[in-house]
C-alpha positions in Angstrom: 26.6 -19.8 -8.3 22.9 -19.0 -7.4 22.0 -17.5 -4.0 18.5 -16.9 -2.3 18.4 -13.1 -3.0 19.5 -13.2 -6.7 16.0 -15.0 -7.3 14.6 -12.0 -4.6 16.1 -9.1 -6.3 14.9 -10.4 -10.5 11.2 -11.0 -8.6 11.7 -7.5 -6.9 12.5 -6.4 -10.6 9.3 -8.1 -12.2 6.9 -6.7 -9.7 8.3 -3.4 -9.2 9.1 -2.9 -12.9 12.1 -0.5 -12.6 15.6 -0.9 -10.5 14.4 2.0 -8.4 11.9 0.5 -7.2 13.0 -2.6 -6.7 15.6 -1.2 -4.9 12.9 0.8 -2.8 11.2 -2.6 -2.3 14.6 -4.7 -1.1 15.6 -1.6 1.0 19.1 -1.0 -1.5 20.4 1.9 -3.4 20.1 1.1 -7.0 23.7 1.2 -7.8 24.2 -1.7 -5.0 21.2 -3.4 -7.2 22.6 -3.0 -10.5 26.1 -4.1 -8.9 24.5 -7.2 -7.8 22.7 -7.8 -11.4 26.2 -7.3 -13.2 28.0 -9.7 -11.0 25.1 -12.1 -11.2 25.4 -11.9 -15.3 29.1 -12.3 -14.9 29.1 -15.2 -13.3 26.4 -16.9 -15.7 27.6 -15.1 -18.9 24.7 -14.2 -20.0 22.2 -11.3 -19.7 19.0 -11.4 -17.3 16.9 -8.4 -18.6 17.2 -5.6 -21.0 18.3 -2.4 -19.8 16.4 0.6 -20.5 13.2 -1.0 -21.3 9.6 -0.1 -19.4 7.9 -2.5 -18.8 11.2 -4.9 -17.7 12.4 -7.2 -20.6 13.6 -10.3 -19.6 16.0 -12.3 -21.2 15.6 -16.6 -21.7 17.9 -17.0 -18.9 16.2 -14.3 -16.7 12.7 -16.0 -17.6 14.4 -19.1 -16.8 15.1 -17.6 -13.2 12.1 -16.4 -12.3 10.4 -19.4 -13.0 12.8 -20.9 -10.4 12.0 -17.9 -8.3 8.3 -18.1 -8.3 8.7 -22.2 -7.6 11.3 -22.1 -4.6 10.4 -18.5 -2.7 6.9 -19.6 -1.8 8.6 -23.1 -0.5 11.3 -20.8 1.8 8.5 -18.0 2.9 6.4 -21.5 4.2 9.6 -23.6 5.8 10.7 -19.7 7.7 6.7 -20.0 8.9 7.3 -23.7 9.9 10.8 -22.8 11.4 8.7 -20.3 13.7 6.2 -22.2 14.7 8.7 -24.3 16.1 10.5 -21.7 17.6 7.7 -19.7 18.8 4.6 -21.7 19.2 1.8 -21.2 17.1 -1.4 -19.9 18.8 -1.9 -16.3 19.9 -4.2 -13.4 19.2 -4.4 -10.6 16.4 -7.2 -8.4 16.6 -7.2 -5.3 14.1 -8.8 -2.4 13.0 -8.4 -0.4 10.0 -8.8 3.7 9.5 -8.9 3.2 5.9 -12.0 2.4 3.9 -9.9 1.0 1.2 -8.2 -0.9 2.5 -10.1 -3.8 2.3 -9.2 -4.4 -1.4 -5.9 -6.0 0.0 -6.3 -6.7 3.5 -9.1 -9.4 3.0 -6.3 -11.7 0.5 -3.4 -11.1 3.4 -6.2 -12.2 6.4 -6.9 -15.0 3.9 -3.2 -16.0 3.2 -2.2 -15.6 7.4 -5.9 -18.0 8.2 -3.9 -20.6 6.2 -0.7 -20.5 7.3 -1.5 -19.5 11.4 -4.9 -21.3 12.0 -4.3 -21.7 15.5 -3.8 -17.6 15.9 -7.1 -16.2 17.0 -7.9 -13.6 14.2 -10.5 -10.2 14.5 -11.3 -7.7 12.1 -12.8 -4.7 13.0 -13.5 -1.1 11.3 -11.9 1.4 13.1 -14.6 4.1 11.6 -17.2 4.5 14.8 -14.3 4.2 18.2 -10.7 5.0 18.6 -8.6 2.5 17.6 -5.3 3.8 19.0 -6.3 4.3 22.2 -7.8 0.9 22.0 -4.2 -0.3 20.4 -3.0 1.2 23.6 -5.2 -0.7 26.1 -4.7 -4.0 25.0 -7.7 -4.3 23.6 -6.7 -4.1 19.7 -3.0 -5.9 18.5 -2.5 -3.8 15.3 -4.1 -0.7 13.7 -4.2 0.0 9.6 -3.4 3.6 10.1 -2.2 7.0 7.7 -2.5 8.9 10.7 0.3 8.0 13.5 -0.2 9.3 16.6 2.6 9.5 19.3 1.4 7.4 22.1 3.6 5.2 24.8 4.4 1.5 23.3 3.4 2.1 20.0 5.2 1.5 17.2 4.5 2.6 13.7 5.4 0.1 10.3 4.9 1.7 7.3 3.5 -0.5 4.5 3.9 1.4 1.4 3.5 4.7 0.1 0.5 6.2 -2.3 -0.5 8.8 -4.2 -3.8 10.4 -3.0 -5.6 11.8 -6.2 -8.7 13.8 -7.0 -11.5 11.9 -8.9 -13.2 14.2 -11.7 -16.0 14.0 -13.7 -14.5 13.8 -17.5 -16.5 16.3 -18.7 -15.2 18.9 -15.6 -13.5 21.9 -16.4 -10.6 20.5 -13.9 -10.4 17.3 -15.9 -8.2 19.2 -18.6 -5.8 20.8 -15.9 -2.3 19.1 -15.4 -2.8 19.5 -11.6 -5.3 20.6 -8.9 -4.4 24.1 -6.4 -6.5 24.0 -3.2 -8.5 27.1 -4.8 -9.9 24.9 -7.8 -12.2 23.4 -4.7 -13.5 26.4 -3.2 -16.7 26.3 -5.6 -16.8 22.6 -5.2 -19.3 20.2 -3.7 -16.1 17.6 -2.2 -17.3 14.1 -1.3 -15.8 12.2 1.4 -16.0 9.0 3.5 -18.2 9.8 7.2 -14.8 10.5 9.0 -13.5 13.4 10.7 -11.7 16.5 8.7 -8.7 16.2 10.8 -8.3 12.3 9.6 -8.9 13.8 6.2 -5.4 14.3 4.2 -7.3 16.4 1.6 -8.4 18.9 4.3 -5.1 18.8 6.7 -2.7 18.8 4.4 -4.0 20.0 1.0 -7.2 22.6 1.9 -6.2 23.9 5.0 -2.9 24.9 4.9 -4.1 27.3 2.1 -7.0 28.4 4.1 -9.6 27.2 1.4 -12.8 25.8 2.3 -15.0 24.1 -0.2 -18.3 25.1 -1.2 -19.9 21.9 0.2 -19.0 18.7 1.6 -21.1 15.5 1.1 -19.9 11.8 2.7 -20.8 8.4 1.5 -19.5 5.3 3.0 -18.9 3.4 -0.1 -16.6 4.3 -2.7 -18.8 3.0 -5.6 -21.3 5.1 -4.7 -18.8 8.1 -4.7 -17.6 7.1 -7.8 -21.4 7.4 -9.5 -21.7 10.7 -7.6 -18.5 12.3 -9.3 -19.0 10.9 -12.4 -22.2 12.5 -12.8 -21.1 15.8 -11.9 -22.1 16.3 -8.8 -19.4 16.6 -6.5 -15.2 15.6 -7.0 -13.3 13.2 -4.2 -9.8 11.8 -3.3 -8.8 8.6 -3.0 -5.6 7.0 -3.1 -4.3 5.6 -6.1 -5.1 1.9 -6.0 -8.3 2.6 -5.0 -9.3 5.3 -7.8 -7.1 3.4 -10.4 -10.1 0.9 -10.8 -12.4 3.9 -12.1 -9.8 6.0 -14.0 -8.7 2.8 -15.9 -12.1 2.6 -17.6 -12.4 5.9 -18.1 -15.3 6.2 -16.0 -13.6 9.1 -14.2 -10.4 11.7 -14.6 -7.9 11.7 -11.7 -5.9 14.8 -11.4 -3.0 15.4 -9.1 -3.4 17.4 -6.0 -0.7 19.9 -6.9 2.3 20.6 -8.5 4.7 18.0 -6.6 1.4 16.1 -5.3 0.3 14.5 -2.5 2.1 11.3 -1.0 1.1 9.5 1.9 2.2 6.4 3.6 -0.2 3.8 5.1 1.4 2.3 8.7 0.7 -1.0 11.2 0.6 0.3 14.6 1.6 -2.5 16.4 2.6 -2.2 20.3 5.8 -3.2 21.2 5.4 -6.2 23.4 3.9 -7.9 19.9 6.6 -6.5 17.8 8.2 -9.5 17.8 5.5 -12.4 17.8 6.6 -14.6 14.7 3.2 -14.3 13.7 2.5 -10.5 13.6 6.0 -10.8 12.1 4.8 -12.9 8.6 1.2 -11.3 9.1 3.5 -8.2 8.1 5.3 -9.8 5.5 2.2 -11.5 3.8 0.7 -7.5 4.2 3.2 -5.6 2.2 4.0 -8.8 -0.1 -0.1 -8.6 -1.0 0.0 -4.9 -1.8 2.7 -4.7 -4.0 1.1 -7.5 -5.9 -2.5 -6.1 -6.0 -1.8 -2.7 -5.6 -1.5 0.1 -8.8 0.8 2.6 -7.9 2.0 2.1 -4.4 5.8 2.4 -3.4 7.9 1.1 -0.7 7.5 3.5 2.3 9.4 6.4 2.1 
């Protein structure tokens, strides 16, 4: 009566909190969700959640479910590691560097999850911020690259990990702070912080400032997002961030994000993984464990458009 991705999809429900995006999440339409759903409840005679409702409601039955879920998918992820261990061996390398400064909020849990379950895999962390990690990717000497910026080169292929939402952090006494939305011309008088990167790894500049040919009045860079945070909330400058990483600011009201236009500004976060390792079962679960660890810890993000 049960099957493996009935217990996947109500998860996918719990931690998404709406059938489209749990459908995003499993890679479905949502009518092909809520046709599996309905045939599930059929065939138990009972409801699993109530429809409609925001957060998800779940019925006894679908509580009882996930409880089975939450006890027998961690069991499965850990025998498909064992199953390619045996299949694959288990020791090889995964050096990494990141191009995202926030990133670390949920790459340091999924390096902690993959230690435990591929101990024998020789792991490296390193900030892509002062070299080129692409070209490094490219080499040899790098096995995967946290990247928002692909760049077409031979070998390489591009995972997307999720989709975000890149905001603009306000102080909440700014005049912008009582807009709906932010236009590139808002900035032109502005002092705009930013992390010590270049302005073409920037989305705010390539694909929000320049394309309206606005420059603004200063710009200011700090290396750690706290102290960005203190800066705009004491008025003297505004910054973006993605979502997850702002949400830990806006949520205590200790700044105002505003949406960088009218339909906003989305942008998806890839691995850049050369092909030859495409396939290693390990790079394969470190995946996994990555985009399994930022839908849990993540406000806000999506499955990759």
């Amino acid at each position: 009566m049960l099957e493996i991705r009935h217990l996947k999809t109500l998860h996918a429900l719990r931690e998404a909190d709406s059938l489209v995006e749990a459908a995003e999440r499993l890679h479905l339409t949502q009518s092909a969700l809520s046709h599996q759903f309905k045939e599930l409840e059929e065939r138990l005679g009972l409801p699993l959640f109530v429809r409609k409702t925001k957060p998800v409601r779940f019925t006894s039955a679908g509580l009882r479910l996930l409880q089975l879920a939450d006890s027998l998918l961690p069991q499965l992820r850990a025998a498909e590691r064992d199953m390619a261990r045996l299949a694959g061996g288990t020791a090889g390398r995964l050096h990494m560097a990141i191009e995202c400064h926030s990133c670390f909020q949920w790459l340091m849990p999924t390096i902690d999850q993959f230690r435990d379950a591929w101990p024998e895999v020789e792991l490296d962390l390193a900030s892509g911020f002062s070299f080129a990690p692409l070209p490094a990717l490219a080499r040899g000497d790098l096995d995967l690259v946290v990247t928002s910026d692909p760049i077409e080169l031979p070998g390489i292929t591009y995972v997307p990990l999720f989709t975000y939402e890149a905001l603009l952090a306000v102080a909440n006494q700014h005049p912008l702070a009582s807009k709906p939305y932010v236009v590139p011309e808002d900035l032109a008088g502005e002092t705009l912080i930013t992390y010590p990167i270049e302005r073409d790894r920037l989305d705010i500049f390539t694909r929000f400032l320049e394309p309206a040919d606005v420059e603004p009045a200063q710009v200011r860079t700090s290396e750690l997002t706290v102290m960005m945070m203190q800066l705009v909330a004491s008025g003297r400058g505004v910054c973006s961030l993605p979502n997850w990483a702002l949400h830990e600011y806006s949520s205590r009201g200790y700044v105002t994000a505003k949406k960088l236009g009218d339909k906003s500004l989305y942008a998806t976060l890839y691995a850049a993984i050369r092909a030859d390792m495409l396939d290693a079962p390990f790079m394969r679960d470190f995946l996994l464990t990555a985009k399994d660890t930022s839908f849990a810890t993540l406000e806000g993000v999506s499955a990759a458009r």
